[in-house]
C-alpha positions in Angstrom: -27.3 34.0 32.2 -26.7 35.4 35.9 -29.3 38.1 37.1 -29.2 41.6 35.3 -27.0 39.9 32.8 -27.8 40.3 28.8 -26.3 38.6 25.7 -25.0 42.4 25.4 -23.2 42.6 29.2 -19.2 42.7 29.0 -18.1 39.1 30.1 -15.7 38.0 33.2 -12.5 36.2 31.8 -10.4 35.6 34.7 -11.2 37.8 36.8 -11.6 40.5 35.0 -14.3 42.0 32.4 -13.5 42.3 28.9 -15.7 43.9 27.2 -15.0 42.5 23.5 -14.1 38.9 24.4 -11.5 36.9 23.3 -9.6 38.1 19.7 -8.7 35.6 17.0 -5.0 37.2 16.8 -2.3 35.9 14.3 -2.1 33.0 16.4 -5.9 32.1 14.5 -7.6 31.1 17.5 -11.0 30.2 16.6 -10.2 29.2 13.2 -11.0 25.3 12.2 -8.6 24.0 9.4 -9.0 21.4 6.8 -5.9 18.8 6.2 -6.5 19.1 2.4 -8.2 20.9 0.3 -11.8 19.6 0.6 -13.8 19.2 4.1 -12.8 16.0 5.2 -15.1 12.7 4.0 -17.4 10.7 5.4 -17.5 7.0 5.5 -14.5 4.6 3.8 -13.4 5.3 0.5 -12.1 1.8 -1.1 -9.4 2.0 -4.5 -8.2 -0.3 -6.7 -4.4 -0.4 -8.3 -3.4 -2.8 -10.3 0.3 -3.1 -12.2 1.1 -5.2 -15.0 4.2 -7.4 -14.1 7.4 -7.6 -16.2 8.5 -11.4 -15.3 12.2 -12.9 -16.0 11.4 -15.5 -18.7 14.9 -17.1 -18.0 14.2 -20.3 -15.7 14.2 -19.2 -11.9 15.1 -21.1 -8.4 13.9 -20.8 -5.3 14.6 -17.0 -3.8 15.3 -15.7 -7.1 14.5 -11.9 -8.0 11.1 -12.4 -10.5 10.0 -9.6 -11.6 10.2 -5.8 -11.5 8.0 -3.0 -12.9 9.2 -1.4 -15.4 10.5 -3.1 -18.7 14.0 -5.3 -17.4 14.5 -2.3 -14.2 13.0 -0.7 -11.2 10.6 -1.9 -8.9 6.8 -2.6 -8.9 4.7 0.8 -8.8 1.0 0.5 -7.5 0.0 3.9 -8.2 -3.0 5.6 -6.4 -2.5 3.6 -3.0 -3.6 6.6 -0.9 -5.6 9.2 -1.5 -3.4 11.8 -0.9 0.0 12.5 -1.2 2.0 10.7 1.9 -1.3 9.1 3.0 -2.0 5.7 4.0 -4.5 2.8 4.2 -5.0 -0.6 4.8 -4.8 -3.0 2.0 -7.5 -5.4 2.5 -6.7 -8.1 -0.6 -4.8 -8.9 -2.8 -5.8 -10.6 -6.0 -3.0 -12.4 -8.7 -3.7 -13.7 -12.1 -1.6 -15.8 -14.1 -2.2 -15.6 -17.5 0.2 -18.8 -18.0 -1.7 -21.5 -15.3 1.5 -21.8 -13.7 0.1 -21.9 -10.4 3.7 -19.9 -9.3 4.7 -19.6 -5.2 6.1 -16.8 -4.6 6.5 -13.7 -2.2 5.1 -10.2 -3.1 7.2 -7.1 -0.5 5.7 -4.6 0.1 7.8 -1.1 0.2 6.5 2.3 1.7 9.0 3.8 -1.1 10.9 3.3 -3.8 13.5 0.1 -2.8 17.0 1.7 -3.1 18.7 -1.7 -4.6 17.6 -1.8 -8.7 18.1 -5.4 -9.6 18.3 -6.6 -13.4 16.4 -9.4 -14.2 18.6 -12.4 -13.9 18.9 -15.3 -12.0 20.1 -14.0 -9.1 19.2 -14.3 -5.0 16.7 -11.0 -4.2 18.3 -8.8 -1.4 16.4 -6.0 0.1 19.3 -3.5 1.3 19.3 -2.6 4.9 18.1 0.9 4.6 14.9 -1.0 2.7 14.2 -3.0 5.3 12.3 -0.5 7.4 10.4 0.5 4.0 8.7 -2.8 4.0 4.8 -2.4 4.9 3.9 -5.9 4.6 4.4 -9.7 2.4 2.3 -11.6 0.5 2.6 -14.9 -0.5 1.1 -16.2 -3.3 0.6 -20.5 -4.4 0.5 -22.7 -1.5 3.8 -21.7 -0.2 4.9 -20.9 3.7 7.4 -18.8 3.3 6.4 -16.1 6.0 3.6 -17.3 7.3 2.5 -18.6 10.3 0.7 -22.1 8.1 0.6 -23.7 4.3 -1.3 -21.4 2.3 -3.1 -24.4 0.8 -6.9 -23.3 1.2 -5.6 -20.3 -1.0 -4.3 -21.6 -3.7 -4.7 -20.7 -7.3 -8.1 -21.6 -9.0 -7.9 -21.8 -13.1 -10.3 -20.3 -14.5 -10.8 -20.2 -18.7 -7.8 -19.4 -19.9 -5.9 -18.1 -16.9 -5.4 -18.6 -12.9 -6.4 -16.7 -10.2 -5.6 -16.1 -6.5 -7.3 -14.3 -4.0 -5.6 -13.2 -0.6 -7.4 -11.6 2.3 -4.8 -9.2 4.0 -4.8 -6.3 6.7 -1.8 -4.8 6.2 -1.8 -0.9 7.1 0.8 1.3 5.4 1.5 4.7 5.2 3.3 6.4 1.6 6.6 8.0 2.1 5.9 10.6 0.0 3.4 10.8 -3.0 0.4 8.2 -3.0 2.2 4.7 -4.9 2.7 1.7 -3.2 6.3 -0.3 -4.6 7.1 -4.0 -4.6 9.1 -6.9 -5.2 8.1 -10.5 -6.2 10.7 -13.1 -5.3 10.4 -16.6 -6.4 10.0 -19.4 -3.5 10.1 -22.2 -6.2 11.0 -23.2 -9.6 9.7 -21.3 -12.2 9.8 -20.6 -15.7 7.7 -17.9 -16.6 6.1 -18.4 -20.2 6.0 -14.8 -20.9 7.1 -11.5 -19.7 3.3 -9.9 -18.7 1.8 -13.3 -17.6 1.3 -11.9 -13.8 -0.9 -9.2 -13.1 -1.4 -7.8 -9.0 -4.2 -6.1 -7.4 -4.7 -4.3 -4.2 -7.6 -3.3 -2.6 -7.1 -0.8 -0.4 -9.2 1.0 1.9 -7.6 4.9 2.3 -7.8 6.7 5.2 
């Protein structure tokens, strides 16, 4: 403090001296808010969400629509993807098992909301719709298959393992939930396949919230 000032003097505040400093107001200067509910967190907070796959047992070709989420309808619902509601993340792996050892190539999309095209499951070509398209956070490809990526996916191929097969896929693909906290996707075949039963496949994403 200047000379023959105290903690109790009035202050100067451009230019001139108030003596009760600045007010809070209804414009809440001062005040520090919270996004949610709860003081922030500290560190990374890592989730797990897994859905069951319903899988078109009728004999599929290359670029076929697979699977879906819910019984013969609607697309696949990772629930829990963010922590909060419209929150977002990065989704670190993803890990498939086939229950079948069918060793299967296919594509897994990736949708920041609910696709708006419901597809039966038949043998038919998968189309994402064009509003969709923007809704698409990321792909996956699972077998040895290279579809969409930059080389053959060879070194991550499925390992068998007792009764079932596995697949394990480092990613880095950031997203952000249109509205509540689920991730949604679609599976599309890139090869033959006949799947032996409707809940052979299972997904998992490990996702790192924000």
């Amino acid at each position: 403090m200047g000379q023959g000032m105290t903690s109790q003097s009035p202050r100067q505040i451009f230019g001139k001296w108030d003596d009760n400093g600045l007010p809070a107001g209804t414009n809440e200067i001062g005040r520090l808010h919270a996004g949610e509910d709860h003081i922030g967190e500290v560190g990374k907070k890592y989730a797990i969400t897994v859905s069951t796959i319903y899988l078109d047992t009728a004999a599929l070709t290359a670029l076929d629509n697979a699977a879906s989420g819910v019984a013969a309808f609607g697309a696949i619902e990772f629930t829990g993807a963010a922590r909060v509601s419209a929150g977002g993340g990065i989704i670190r792996s993803v890990v498939f098992a086939d229950t079948a050892l069918q060793s299967p190539d296919f594509t897994l999309f990736l949708f920041s909301t609910v696709p708006g095209t419901t597809h039966a499951l038949v043998n038919a070509t998968l189309t994402i719709a064009d509003a969709d398209l923007v809704n698409v956070v990321g792909m996956v490809c699972a077998g040895t298959s290279t579809k969409y990526m930059p080389a053959a996916n060879a070194d991550k191929a499925w390992t068998n393992v007792l009764d079932g097969g596995i697949q394990f896929v480092e990613t880095a693909i950031p997203f952000v939930c249109a509205t509540g906290t689920s991730l949604y996707g679609r599976i599309r075949a890139d090869a033959a396949w006949d799947a032996v039963a409707a809940n052979d496949l299972t997904v998992k994403l490990i996702v790192e919230q924000g």
